[in-house]
Backbone bond lengths (Angstrom), bond angles and torsions (degrees), N, CA, C in turn:
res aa  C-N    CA-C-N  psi(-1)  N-CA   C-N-CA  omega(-1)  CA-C   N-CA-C  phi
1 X - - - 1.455 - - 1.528 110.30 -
2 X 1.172 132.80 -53.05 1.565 152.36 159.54 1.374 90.23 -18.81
3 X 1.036 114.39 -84.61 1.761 131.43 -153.88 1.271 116.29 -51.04
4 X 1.563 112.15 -46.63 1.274 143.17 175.12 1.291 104.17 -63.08
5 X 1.371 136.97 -63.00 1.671 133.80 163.69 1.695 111.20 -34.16
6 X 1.856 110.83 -53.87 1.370 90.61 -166.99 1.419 107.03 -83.30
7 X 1.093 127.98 6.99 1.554 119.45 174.62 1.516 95.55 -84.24
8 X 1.344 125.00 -46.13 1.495 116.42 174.12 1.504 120.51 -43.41
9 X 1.479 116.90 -52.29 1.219 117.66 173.93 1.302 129.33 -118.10
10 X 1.852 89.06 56.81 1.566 120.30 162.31 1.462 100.11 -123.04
11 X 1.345 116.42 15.71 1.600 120.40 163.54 1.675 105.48 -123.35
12 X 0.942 112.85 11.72 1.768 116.81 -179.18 1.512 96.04 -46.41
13 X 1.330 135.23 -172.72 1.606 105.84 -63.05 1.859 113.00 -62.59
14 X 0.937 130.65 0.09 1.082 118.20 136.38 1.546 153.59 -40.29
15 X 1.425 127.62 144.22 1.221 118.93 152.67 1.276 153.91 -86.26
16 X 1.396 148.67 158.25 1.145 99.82 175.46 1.506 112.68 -145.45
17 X 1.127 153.96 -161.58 1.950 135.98 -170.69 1.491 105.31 -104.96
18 X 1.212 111.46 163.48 1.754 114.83 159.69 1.226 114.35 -61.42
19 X 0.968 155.55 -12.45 1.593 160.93 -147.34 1.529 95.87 -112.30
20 X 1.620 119.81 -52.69 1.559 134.11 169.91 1.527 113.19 -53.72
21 X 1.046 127.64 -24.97 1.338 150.16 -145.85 1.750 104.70 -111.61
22 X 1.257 104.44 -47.61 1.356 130.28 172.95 1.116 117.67 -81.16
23 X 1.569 143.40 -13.29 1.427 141.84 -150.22 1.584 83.05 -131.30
24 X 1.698 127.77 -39.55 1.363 127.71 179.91 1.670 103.90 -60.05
25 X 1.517 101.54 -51.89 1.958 98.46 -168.75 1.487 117.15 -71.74
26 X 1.661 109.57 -5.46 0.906 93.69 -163.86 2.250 110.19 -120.74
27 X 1.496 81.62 18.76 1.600 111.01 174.41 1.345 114.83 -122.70
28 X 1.701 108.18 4.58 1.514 104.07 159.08 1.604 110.24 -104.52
29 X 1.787 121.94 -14.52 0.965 137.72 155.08 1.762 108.28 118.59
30 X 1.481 101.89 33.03 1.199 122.94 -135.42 1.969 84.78 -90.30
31 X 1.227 86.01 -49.62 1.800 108.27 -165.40 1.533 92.34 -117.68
32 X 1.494 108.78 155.01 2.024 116.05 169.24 1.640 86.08 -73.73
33 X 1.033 116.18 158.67 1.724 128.40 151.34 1.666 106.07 -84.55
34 X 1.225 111.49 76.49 2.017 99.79 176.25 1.881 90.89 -137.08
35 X 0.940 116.52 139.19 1.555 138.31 168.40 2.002 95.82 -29.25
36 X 1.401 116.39 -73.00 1.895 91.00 175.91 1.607 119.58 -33.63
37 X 1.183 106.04 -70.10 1.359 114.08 -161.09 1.756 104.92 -49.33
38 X 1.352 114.11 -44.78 1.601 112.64 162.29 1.435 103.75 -34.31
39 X 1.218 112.57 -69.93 1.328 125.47 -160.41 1.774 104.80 -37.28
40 X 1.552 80.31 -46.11 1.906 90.52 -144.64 1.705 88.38 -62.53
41 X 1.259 114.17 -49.82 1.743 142.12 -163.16 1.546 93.92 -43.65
42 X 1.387 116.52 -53.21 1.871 134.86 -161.81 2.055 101.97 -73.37
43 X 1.864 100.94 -48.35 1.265 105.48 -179.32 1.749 116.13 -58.28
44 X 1.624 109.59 -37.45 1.606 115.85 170.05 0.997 130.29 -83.20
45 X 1.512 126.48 -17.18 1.566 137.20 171.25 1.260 92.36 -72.46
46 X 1.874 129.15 -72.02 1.677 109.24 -175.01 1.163 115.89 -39.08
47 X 1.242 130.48 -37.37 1.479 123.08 -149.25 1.506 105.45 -84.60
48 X 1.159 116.21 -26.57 1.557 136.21 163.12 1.558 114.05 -60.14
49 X 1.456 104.30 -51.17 1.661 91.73 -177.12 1.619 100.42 -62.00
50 X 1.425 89.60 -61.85 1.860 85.63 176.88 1.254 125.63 -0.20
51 X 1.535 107.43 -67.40 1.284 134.66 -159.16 2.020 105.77 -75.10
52 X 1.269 102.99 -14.55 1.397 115.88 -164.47 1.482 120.16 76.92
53 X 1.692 100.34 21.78 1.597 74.20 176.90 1.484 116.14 -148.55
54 X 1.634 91.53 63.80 1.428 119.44 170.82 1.918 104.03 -139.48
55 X 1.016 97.12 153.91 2.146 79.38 171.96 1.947 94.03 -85.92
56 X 0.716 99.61 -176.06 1.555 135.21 162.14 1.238 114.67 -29.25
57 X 1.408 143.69 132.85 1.624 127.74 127.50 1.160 117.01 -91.69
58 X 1.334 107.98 -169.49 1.619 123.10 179.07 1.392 88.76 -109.27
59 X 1.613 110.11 129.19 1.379 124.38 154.03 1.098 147.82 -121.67
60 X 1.522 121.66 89.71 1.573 135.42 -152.79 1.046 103.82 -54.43
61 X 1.347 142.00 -1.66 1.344 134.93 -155.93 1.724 116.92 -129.01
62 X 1.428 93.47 -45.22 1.729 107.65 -173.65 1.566 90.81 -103.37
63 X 1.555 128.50 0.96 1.796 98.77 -163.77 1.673 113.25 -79.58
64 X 1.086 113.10 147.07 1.291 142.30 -147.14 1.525 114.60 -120.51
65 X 1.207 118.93 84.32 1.660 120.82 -170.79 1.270 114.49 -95.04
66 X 1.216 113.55 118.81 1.261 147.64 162.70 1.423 131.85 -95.87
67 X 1.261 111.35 104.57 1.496 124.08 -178.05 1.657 120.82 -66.14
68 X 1.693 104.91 117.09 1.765 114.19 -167.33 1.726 97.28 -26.16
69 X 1.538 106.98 166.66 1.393 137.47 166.68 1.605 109.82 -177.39
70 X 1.445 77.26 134.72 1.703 93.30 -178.44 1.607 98.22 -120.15
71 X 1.446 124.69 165.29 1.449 135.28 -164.74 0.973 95.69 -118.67
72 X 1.207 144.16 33.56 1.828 144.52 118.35 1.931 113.66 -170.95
73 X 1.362 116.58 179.18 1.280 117.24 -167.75 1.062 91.63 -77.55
74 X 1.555 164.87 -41.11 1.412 142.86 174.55 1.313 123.98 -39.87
75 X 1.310 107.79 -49.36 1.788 114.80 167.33 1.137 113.19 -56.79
76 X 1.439 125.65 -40.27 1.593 119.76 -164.07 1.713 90.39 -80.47
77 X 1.143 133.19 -37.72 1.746 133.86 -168.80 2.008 86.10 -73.67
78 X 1.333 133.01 -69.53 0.856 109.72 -176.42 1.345 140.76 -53.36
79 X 1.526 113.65 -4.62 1.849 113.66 -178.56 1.204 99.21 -121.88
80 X 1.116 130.25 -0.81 1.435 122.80 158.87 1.815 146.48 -37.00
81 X 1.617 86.56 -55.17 1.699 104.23 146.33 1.414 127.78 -11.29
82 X 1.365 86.24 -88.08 1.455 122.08 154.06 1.512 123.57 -10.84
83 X 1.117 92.05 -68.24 1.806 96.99 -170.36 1.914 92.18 -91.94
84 X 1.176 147.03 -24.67 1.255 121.39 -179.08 2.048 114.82 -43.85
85 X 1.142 98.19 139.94 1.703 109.51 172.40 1.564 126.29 -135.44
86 X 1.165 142.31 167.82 1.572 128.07 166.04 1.436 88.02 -89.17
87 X 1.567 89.75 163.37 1.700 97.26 142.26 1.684 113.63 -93.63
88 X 1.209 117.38 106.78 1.151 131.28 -164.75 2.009 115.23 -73.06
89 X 1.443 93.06 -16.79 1.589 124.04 -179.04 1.775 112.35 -84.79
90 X 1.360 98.07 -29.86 1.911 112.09 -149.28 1.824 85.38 -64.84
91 X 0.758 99.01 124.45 1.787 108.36 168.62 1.352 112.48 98.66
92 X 1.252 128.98 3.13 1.167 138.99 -148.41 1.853 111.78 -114.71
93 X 1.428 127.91 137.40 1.585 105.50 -170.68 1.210 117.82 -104.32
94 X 1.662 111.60 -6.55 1.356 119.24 145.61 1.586 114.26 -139.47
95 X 1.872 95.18 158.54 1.362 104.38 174.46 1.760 111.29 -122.98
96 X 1.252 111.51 140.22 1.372 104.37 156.50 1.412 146.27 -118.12
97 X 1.473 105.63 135.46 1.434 123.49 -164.69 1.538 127.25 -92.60
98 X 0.914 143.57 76.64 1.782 138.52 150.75 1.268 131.81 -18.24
99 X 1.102 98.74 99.12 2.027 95.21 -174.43 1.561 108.98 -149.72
100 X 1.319 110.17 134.16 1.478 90.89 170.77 2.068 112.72 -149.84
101 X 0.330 105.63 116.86 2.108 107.75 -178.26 1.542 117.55 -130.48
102 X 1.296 111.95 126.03 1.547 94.38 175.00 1.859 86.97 -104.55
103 X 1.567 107.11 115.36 1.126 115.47 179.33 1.096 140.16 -77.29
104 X 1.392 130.01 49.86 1.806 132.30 -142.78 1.389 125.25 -143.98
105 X 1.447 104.51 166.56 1.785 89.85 -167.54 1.793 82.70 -108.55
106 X 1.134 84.66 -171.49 2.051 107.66 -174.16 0.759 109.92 62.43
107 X 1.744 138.15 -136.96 1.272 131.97 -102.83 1.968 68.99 -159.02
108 X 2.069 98.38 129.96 1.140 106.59 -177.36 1.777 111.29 -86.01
């Protein structure tokens, strides 16, 4: 569990998946790479976030979008800042993107 946290937040501010998480512990020789141990690894990390005491993954599957809300117009004027960005792309004839998931059910 230890190990597995700091590889999580050895991608800060990023996120990153159980599968990422699983392919790291199990190429330092940390975990076997076999479909249980996924299993088992995925069944104790939820149960941890649950619990609050894991951060977050990314979940291609269950994620769940929810549109901001703030609990009055002062909050929304104060985090605003915050979220301004360029489009760093806008004029541009290419952009590049980072992505990676092996997206699948069964046995890796």
């Amino acid at each position: 569990m230890e190990r597995a946290r700091e590889i999580v937040d050895g991608y800060a501010p990023l996120k990153v998946t159980l599968r990422q998480v699983m392919y790291r512990l199990a190429a330092e020789g940390v975990l076997p790479h076999t479909p249980p141990m996924y299993r088992r690894l995925s069944a104790q990390l939820a149960q941890a976030r649950r619990e609050g005491r894991f951060p977050d993954l990314i979940d291609t599957v269950r994620e769940v979008h929810v549109p901001p809300a703030w609990p009055d117009a002062d909050a929304f004027v104060h985090e605003m800042p915050d979220w301004f960005r360029l489009d760093r792309t806008a004029g541009r004839e290419h952009a590049l993107y980072v992505a990676a998931e092996k997206d699948t059910c069964g046995s890796s």
